[in-house]
KEGURO-53100 format. One record per residue (C-alpha): y, x, z; residue in one letter. Coordinates in steps of 0.02 Angstrom, whole numbers, plus 50000, padded with zeros to 5 digits. Example, Ala and Ser with C-alpha at 12.3 -4.5 7.8 and 13.67 -1.06 7.14 Angstrom:
497755061550390A 499475068450357S 
END
This chain:
500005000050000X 501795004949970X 502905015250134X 504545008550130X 505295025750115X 504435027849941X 505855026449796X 504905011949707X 503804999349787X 504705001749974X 506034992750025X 507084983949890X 508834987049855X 509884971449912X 511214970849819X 511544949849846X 512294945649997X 512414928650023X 513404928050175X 514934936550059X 514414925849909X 516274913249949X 517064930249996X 516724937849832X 516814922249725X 518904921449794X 519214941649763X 518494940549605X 519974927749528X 521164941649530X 520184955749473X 519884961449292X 518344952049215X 517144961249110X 515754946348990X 514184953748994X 513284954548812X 511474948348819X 510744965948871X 511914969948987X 511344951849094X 509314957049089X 509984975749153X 511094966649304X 509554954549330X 508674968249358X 509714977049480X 509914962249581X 508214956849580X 507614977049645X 506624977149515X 507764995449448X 507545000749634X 508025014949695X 509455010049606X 511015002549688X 512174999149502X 512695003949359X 512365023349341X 513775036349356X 514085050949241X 513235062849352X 511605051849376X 511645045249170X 511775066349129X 510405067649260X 509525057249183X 509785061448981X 509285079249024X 508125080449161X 507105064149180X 507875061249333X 509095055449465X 510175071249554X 509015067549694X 507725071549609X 506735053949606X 506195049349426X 507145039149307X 506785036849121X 508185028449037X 510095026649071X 510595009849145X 512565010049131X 514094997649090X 514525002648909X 516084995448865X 517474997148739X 519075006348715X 520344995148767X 519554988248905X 519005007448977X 521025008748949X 521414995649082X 520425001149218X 520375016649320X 519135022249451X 519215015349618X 519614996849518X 518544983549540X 517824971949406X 517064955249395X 515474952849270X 515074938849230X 514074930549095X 514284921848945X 514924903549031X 515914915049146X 514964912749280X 515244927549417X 513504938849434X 514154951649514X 515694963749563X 515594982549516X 516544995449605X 516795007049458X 516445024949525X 516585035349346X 517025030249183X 516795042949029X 516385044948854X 514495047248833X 513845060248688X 512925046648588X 511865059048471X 511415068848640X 510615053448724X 509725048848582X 509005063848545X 508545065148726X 507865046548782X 507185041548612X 506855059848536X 508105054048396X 509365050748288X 508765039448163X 509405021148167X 507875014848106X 507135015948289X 508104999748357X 508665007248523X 509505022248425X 510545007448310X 511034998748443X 511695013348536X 512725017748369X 513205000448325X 513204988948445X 513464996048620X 515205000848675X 515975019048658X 516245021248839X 515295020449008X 515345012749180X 514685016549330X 514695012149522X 513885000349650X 513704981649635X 513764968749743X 512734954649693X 513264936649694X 511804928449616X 510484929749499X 510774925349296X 510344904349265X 508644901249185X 508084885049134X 506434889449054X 504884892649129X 505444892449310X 503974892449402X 503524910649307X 505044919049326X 504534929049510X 505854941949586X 504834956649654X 504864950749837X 504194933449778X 502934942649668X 502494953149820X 502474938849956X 501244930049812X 499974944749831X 500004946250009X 499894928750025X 498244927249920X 497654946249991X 497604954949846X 497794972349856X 497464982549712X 498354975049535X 498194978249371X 499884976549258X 499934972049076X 501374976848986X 501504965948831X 502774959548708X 501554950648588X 500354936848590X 498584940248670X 497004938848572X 495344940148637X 495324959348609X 496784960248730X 495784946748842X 494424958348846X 495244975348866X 496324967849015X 494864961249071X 493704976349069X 495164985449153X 495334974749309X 493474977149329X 493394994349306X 494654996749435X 494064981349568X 495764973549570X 496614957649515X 497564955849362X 499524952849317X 499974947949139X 501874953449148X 502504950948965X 504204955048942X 505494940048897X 507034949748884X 507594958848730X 506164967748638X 505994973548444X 506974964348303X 505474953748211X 504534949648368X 503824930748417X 505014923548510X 504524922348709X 504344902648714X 503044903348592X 502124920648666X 502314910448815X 501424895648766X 500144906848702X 499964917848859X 499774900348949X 498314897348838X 497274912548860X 497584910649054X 495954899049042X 494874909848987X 494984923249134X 493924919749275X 494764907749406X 495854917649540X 495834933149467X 497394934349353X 499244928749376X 500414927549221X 502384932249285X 503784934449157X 505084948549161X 506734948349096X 506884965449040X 508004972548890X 506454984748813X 507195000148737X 505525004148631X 505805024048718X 503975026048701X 503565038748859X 505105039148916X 504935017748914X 503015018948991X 504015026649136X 505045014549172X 503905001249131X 502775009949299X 504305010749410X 504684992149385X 502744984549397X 502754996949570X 504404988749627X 503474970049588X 501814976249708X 500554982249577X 499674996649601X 499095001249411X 499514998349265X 498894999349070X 499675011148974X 499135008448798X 499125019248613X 500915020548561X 501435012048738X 503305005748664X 503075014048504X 504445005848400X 503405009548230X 503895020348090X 505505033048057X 506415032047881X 505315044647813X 503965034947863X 503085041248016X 502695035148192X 504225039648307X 502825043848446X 501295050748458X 499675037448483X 499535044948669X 501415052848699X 501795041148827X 500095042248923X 500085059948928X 502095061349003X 501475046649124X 499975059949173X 501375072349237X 502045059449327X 500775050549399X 500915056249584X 502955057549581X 502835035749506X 501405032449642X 500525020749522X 499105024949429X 498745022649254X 497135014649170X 497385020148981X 497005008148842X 495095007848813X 495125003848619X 493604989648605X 493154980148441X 492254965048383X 490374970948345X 489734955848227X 487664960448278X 488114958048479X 489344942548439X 490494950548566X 491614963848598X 491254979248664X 492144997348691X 492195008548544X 491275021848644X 489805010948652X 489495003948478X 488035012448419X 488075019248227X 487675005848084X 488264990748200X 489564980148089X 491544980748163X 492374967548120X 494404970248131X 495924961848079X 497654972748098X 499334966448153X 499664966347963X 498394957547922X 498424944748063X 500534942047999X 499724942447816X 498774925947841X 500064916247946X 501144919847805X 500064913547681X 499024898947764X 497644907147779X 495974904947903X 496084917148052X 494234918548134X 493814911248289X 493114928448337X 494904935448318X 495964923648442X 495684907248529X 496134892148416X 497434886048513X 498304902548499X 498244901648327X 498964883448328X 500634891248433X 500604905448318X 500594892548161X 502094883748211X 503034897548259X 502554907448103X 502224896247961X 501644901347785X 503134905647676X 503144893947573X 503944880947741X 505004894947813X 506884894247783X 507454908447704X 509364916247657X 509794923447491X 511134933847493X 512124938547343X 513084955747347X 514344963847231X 515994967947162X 517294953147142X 516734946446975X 515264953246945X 514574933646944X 513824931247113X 514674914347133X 514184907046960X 512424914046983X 512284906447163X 512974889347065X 511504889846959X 510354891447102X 510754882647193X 510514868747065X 508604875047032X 508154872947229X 508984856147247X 507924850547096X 506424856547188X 506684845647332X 505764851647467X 506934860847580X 508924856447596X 509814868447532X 511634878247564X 512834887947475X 513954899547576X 515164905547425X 516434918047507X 517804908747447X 517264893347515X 516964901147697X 518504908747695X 519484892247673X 518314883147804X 517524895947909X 518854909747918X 520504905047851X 521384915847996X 520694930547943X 521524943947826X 520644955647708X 520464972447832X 518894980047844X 518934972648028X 519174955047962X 518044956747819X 516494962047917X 516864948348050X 516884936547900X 515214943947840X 514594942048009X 514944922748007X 514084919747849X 512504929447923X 512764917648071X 512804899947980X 511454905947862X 510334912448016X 510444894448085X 510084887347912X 508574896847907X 508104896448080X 507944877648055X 506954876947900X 508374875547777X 508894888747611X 510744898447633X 511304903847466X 512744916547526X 514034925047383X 515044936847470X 515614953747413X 514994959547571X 515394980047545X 514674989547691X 512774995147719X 512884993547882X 513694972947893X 512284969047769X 511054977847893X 511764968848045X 511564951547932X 509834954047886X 509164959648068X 510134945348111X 509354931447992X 507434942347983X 507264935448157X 507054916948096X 506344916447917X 506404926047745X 508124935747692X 508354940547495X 509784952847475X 510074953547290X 510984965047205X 512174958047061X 512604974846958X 514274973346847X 515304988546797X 516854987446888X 517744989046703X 516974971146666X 517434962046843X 519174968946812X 519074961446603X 518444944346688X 519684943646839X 520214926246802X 521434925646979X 522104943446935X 521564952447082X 521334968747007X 523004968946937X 523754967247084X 522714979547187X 523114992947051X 524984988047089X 524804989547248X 525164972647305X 523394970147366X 522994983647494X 521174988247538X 520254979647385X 518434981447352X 518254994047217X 520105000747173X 520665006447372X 519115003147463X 517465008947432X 515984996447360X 514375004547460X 512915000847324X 511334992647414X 509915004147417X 508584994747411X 508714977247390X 507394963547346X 508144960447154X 509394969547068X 510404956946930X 511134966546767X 512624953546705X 512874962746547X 511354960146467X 510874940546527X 511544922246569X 511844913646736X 510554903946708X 509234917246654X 510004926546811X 509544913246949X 507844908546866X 507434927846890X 507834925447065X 506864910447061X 505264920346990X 505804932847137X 505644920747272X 503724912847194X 503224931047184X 503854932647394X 502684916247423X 504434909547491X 504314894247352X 502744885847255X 
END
């Protein structure tokens, strides 16, 4: 059992204090507030909750440097990944250390005050070499460092007010002291975490299984309902699922406990932290599978981690973390024993029957049959409605190019080919049209534009989200806003960036509003394509040639495009 002296699993950091919840609430109308973004609430949850114990806030410079270099707090005590206050310029500008903030969360509802103890400007490409071992943005914790996350850093103490409002799945959503009064309360002793942010199948039934019996201790399925990698099943649906596969452990062996946590995909540095947080909710093991927060591949193609990086940093750790780790035993479906069995004991000419992750999202996407030896049917059925074939999932096109280049009149004719199909309502986004409606306050800096780009991704991602088509015709210039758009709308159904190629000497010949005239005088400051740069896509789905065919032979190649995708019949 834990000591209360130990840095995780001991005595919890307090940090609500509910006799100075009033006192708090009244200081906090005259201090500066600070909205939390979405991440920045599962971090504070955290920290209130104990479940970042030893720590006591946000970090400061000297425990975040600590940290980025050495794996560690200045006391020494492990600690994986930063946890600070990232912020931007102007407000870093209007605060000094010593101030006092008030965070609070998206309704403006007051979590928490923080007594800001450092503020600095973090080396970026330093912590990401460090904590995620690089630089590349196609690892999602490295792009969200670069692109989304403030350019500055807080740190200090918190006092807690209360906890962040959830209104799903209440009776699963345990703080570590209600986790830990559960186990005492039913006397069990020895647990067994599963970290997951996927559905279970009955390979991960099994493994879990086999791993709780190996070790003679109870089970805790502890999938994470926070933040985790752009593309993955929402948690309502993984929840539903996990609900599902509860059944099938034997009765009063296994709990199922959600936690809000904002995953980094660090890999070993992440297996860490996942340790020092199941410790902090009671367990004493947990499995530490192949690729343990592997976010998948690099732009050149290969794995960011090693298959057993993270269990091999956890082995040099294991005393320091005080939990100990039962690796991932690999087992596979042997069709001869009708059962599943370890891959160290399947004898030579046995049949293995397998299906990958790419396979499993192959057949969702296409309708079809998923064996009953694979999953339990009515994880399939959650998976089906959460994932349907192509052919019912709402999907954005997205048009791109130079003003005049014909995105608009190809978009036209498109959109006149889907509504003649029938089967899914259909949108057009044309960027003139949003800019009257959608974003008529806005100018034409690269500020404004991008914001405008970002509320076509928006609509469109809520068009597609609920089974509906978004035609969208911006110019849209910038790699990066196109990027954002895509993660943005991947999340809910299909996204088609297409490409609409025309020589900038032709969109200047057609300019029937003479905007190229008057950007070449001048009077138009930062145009696409005369003062501001037009970033080519690199790789979209369809690249359109004007020069050499019609609208209408332009949309019905778009049209072939999306029957080839499986998005239309």
């Amino acid at each position: 059992m834990s000591k209360l002296n130990e840095p995780y699993g001991g005595e919890l950091k307090q940090l609500i204090k509910p006799n100075e919840k009033l006192e708090l609430i009244e200081s906090s109308k005259i201090l500066r507030d600070w909205d939390l973004t979405p991440r920045q609430i599962l971090d504070i949850e955290l920290l209130l909750n104990g479940a970042f114990s030893p720590l006591s806030g946000f970090m400061t410079e000297s425990e975040y440097d600590s940290v980025v270099e050495k794996l560690c707090l200045p006391c020494g005590t492990i600690w994986p990944i930063p946890i600070a206050l990232d912020v931007d310029e102007n407000f870093v500008s209007s605060v000094e250390e010593g101030d006092s903030i008030a965070l609070r969360d998206q309704e403006g509802v007051l979590l928490a005050i923080l007594e800001i103890s450092s503020k600095w400007q973090p080396n970026k490409h330093k912590e990401a070499e460090h904590v995620f071992g690089s630089n590349d943005t196609k690892h999602p914790a490295v792009n969200y460092l670069f692109n989304q996350a403030g350019d500055y850093y807080l740190g200090g103490k918190i006092k807690g007010v209360e906890l962040p409002t959830h209104y799903d799945y209440k009776a699963l959503r345990n703080t570590p002291k209600q986790l830990r009064e559960k186990f005492n309360k039913l006397g069990w002793q020895k647990i067994v975490a599963f970290q997951t942010r996927n559905p279970m199948h009955r390979a991960h039934q099994e493994l879990t299984f086999r791993a709780a019996k190996n070790e003679e201790a109870n089970l805790l399925i502890h999938p994470v309902v926070g933040m985790t990698k752009p593309g993955d099943i929402d948690h309502y649906s993984r929840v539903r699922c996990y609900e599902h596969i509860l059944d099938h452990y034997p009765e009063q062996t296994t709990d199922l406990s959600l936690l809000p946590l904002a995953m980094r995909m660090a890999g070993p540095r992440e297996a860490l932290l996942h340790a020092i947080i199941r410790k902090n909710y009671g367990c004493s093991h947990i499995i530490i599978g192949r690729d343990h927060a592997g976010p998948g591949k690099n732009s050149k193609g290969d794995d960011f981690y090693g298959p057993y990086d993270a269990q091999e940093l956890f082995k040099e750790h294991e005393e320091a973390l005080g939990i100990k780790m039962v690796p991932f035993q690999m087992v596979s479906y042997v069709q001869e024993k009708a059962e599943y069995l370890p891959n160290n004991e399947i004898d030579e000419g046995m049949t293995v029957l397998n299906i990958s992750g790419t396979e499993l999202r192959r057949r969702l996407r296409e309708g079809l049959e998923i064996p009953g030896w694979y999953s339990y049917p009515e994880v399939i059925k959650e998976l089906r409605k959460t994932k349907p074939a192509r052919s019912k999932q709402g999907f954005t096109v997205f048009f791109t190019g130079l003003s005049g280049s014909g995105k608009s009149t190809i978009a036209n004719a498109l959109l006149v080919k889907l509504l003649e199909m029938g089967d899914r309502p259909v949108t057009l986004l044309d960027g003139d049209i949003v800019r009257k409606n959608l974003s008529s306050e806005l100018g034409f800096s690269k500020e404004h534009r991008n914001l405008n780009i970002e509320r076509i991704g928006f609509v469109a991602s809520e068009i597609t989200k609920n089974g509906g088509i978004a035609i969208c015709a911006p110019i849209a210039p910038y790699t990066q806003t196109r990027a954002t758009v895509r993660e943005l709308i991947k999340e809910h159904g299909g996204f088609i960036e297409i490409f609409v190629s025309t020589p900038l000497e032709e969109c200047e010949r057609r300019d029937r509003k003479g905007l190229y005239a008057k950007a070449r005088a001048g009077i138009i400051k930062e145009f696409t394509g005369i003062s501001d740069p037009y970033e080519t896509p690199k790789s979209p789905e369809l690249v359109i040639e004007t020069m050499d065919t019609t609208p209408d032979n332009a949309a019905h190649k778009v049209i072939l495009k999306l029957e080839q995708l499986g998005y239309i019949k």
